[in-house]
N, C-alpha and C positions, 0 to 999 in steps of 0.2 A: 578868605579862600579856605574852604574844606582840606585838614588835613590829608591826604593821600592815601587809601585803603593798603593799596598794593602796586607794585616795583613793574605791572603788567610787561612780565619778558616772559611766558608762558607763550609756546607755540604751538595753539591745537588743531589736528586732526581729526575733522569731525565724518564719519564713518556711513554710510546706510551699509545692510546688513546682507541681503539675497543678491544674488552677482554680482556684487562688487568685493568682500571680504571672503564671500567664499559663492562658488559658479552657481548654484541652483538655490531653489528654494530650503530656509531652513527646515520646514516641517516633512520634507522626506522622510527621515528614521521613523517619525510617530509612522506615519502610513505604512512603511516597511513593518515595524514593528508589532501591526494589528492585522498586516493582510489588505489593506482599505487600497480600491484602488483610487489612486492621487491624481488621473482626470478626471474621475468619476466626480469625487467630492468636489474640486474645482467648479467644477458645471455648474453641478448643485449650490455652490457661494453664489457663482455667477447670476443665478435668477430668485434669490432671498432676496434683494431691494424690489423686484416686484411682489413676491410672494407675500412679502409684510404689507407692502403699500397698495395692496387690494383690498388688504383687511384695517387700511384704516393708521398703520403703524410706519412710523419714518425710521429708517435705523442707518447708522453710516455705513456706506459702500464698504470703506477701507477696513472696517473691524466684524464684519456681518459675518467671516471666516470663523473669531473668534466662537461666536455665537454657537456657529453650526459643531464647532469643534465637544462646546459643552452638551447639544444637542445628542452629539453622539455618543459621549461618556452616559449621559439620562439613561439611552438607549442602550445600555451594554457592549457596544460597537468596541466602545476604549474601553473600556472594563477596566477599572482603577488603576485610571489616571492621575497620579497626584501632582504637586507640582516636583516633587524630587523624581517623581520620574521622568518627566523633561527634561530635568538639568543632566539625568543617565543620558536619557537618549541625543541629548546636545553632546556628548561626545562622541556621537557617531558622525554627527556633519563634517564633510571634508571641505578644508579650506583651500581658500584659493594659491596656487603657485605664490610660492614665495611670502605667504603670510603663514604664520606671527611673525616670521622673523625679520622684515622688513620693521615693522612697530617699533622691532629693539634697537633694529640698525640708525632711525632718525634719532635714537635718544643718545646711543653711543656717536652718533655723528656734532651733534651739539659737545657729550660733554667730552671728546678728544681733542675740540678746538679752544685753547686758553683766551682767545677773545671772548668767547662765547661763557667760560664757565666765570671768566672775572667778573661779566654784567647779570650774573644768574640767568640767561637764559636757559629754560628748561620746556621739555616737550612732553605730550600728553593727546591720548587716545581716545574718543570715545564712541561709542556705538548710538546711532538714533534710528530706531530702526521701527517698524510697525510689523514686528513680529514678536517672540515669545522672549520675554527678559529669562526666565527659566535657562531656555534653550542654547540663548547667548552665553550667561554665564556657566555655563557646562561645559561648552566648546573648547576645542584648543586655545580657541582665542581669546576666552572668557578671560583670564588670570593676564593678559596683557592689554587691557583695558582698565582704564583710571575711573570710567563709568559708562553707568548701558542705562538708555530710555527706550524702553519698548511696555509691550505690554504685560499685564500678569492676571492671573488667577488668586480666586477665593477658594481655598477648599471648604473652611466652615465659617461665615457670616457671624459675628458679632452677634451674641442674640441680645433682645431688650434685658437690661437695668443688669448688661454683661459688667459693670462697674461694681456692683455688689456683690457678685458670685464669684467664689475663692472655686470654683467646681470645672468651668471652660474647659472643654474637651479639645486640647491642642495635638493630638494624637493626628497621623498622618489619615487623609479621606481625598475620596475621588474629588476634583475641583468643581464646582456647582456657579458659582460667580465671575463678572470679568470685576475687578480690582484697580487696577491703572489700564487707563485706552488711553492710544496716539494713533492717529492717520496721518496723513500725508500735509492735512494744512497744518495742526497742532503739533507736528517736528518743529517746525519755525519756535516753538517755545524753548527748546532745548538750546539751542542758539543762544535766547537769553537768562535762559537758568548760566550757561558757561560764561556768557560773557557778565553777569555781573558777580558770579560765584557763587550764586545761592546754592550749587551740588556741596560747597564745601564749605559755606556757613548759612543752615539752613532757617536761622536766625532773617535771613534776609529775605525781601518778597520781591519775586520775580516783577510784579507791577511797581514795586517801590523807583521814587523820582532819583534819578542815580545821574550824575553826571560823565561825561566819557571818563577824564579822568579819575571816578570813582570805580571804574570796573576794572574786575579783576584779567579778563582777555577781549583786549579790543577786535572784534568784529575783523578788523584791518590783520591781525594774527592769526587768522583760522582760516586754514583749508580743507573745504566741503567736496567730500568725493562720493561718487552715487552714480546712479547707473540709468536712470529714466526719465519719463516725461513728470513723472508724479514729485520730484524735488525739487520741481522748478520753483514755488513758493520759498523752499530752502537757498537755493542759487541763488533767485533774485534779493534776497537780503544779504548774505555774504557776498556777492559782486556789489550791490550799491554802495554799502559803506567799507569797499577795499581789501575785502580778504579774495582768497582764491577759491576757483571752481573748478572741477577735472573732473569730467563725465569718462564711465569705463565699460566696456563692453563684450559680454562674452562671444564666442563663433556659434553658441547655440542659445535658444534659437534665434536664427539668421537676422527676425527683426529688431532685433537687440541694437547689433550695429546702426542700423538706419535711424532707429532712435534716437538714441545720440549723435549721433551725425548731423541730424535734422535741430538738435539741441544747441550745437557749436555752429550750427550755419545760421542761428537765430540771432545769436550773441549769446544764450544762457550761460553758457561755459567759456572758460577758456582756455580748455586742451582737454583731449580725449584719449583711449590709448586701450590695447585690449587689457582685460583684470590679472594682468600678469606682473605680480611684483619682485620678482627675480631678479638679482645684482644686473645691470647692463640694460635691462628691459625696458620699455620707452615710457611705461607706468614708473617703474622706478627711478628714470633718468627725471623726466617732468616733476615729480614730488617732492624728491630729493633737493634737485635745483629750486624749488620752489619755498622750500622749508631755510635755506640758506640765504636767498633774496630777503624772507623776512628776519630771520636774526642778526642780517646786517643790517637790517633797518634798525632793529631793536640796538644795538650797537651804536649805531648811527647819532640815533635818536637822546640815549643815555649820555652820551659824548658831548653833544652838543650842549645839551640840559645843564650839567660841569660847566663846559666852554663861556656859560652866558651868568654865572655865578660874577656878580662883581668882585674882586681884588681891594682889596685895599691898598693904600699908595705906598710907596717905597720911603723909607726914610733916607732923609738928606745927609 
C-alpha cells in the first residue's frame, strides 16, 4: 500500500467569480474605465461564434469575449491595456455583501474549535472562474484567496530561439495574446488540479493515476458555490463523488433567481440562497453549517482511522 501523500483534512471552497463573490460582471471598470458601452460590447460577444463560423473558424463561446477584448486594444478602443492595468482596475469591482470577510470567518471558525485544530483541519479558498486572473487578483478579494483559475493575457509572445537572447523586452505593453483559457466545461479541471494538489506541487500531473487516498482534498471536502446553468458540469462532479453544491442568486437580473431555482428543482444543487454572505444570512447560515458537517466528518473519520490501530495485549 502506497505511502499516504497527505493527512486530507483540507476543506475547500471552491468559488465561481460574477454573482456569486461579487453581484455583476467582473469586466465593468475596464468598460467604465474606457467609455465602452458594456451592452454594446456584450451584443457584439454575443454573435462572434457566428461571425467566425461563416468564415470557416470555430472558436469557444465562453472565451470569444476574451478575443473581442484583445480586438479592441488592436483598435485603440483600450489603448494600453496591460495586464497591470487590470489587476488596477480589479480593485474597483465591488464585492458581494459580506465577502471577504466571510472567507476569514470559515478559517477562524475551524481554527477556534480545538477539535478541529488537533486533527489539522484547515480551510481554503479558491476562485474558478472564466473571467480575467488579472482582475481577480486585484480585487479586494484577490489577497483572501489561496488560488484563482481564470484566464490571462500575453502582453509580449515569446519570440523564436527567445532561449538565446539575453535582450527580451519584459517591459510593460498593451496585451496582444490569450495565455491560459478556461470555459465553463475545462473549470471541471480545477476541481482536479485541487483535489490531487497539483496547484501546490506542481511536480504532479493532473492526468497522473492517483488513488483517492493519494489526494490531497477529496472531492467529498469541497463546496462548489456558483450561480448558473453553465456549472452544472462543475456540480455534477462535486455532488457524484460527495462534496457540496449551493447555487446563489442575485435580485438582478430577475432571471437569475429562476435559474437557479430550476438548478435545485433538478437535483443540481443542494441549497440555494441569495449572494449575500453577511453574519445570520441564509447564504452564510447554509455554508457555514455546511463547512462544519464536513470537519466532523473529517474528525470523525481520523478518529476512527486511531480507533482501528490494533493494541497489543496487556501483560499478565
Amino acid at each position: 500500500m502506497p505511502v499516504p501523500l497527505y493527512t486530507q483534512t483540507v476543506v475547500a471552497f471552491l468559488w465561481d467569480y460574477d454573482r456569486t463573490l461579487i453581484p455583476g460582471n467582473q469586466q465593468a471598470p475596464l468598460f467604465a474605465e474606457y467609455g465602452v458601452d458594456e451592452s454594446e460590447f456584450w451584443g457584439e460577444v454575443d454573435g462572434l461564434v457566428d461571425f467566425y463560423d461563416r468564415r470557416g473558424i470555430a472558436i469557444s463561446r465562453d472565451s470569444a469575449y476574451l478575443l473581442h477584448i484583445l480586438s479592441y486594444v488592436e483598435h485603440g478602443i483600450f489603448d494600453g491595456l496591460t495586464n497591470e492595468k487590470l489587476r488596477m482596475l480589479g480593485a474597483e469591482i465591488e464585492p458581494a455583501p459580506g465577502i471577504p470577510e466571510f472567507l476569514e470567518a470559515t478559517r477562524k471558525r475551524v481554527a477556534g474549535d480545538p477539535k478541529y485544530v488537533e486533527e489539522g483541519v484547515t480551510v481554503e479558498h479558491y476562485a474558478v472562474s472564466t473571467g480575467i486572473r488579472h482582475m481577480i487578483e486585484g480585487s479586494v478579494i484577490g489577497p483572501h484567496l489561496d488560488d484563482v483559475w481564470a484566464n490571462t493575457f500575453i502582453e509580449r509572445p515569446a519570440p523564436p530561439r527567445y532561449r538565446e537572447r539575453l535582450d527580451v523586452d519584459d517591459t510593460p505593453h498593451p496585451i496582444t495574446h490569450i495565455g491560459y483559457s478556461i470555459d465553463n466545461t475545462t473549470k471541471t479541471r480545477a476541481i482536479f488540479e485541487i483535489n490531487k494538489g497539483v496547484n501546490k506541487n506542481p511536480s504532479l500531473d493532473v492526468n497522473a493515476r492517483m488513488s483517492r487516498d493519494q489526494r490531497r482534498v477529496p472531492i467529498r471536502n469541497m463546496i462548489y458555490i456558483a450561480d448558473g446553468p453553465s456549472d452544472v458540469p462543475c456540480f455534477s462532479i462535486v455532488n457524484e463523488r460527495g462534496g457540496k453544491t449551493f447555487g446563489v442568486y442575485t435580485t438582478e437580473p430577475r432571471n437569475n433567481f429562476r435559474n437557479v431555482r430550476e438548478l435545485q428543482e433538478q437535483g443540481r444543487i443542494q441549497g440555494m440562497a441569495e449572494a449575500d454572505f453577511r453574519e445570520g444570512k441564509a447564504a452564510y447560515l447554509w455554508l457555514m453549517d455546511s463547512l462544519e458537517q464536513i470537519a466532523d466528518e473529517i474528525v470523525e473519520s481520523r478518529g476512527k482511522a486511531f480507533a482501528d490501530i490494533p493494541q497489543p495485549p496487556d501483560h499478565i
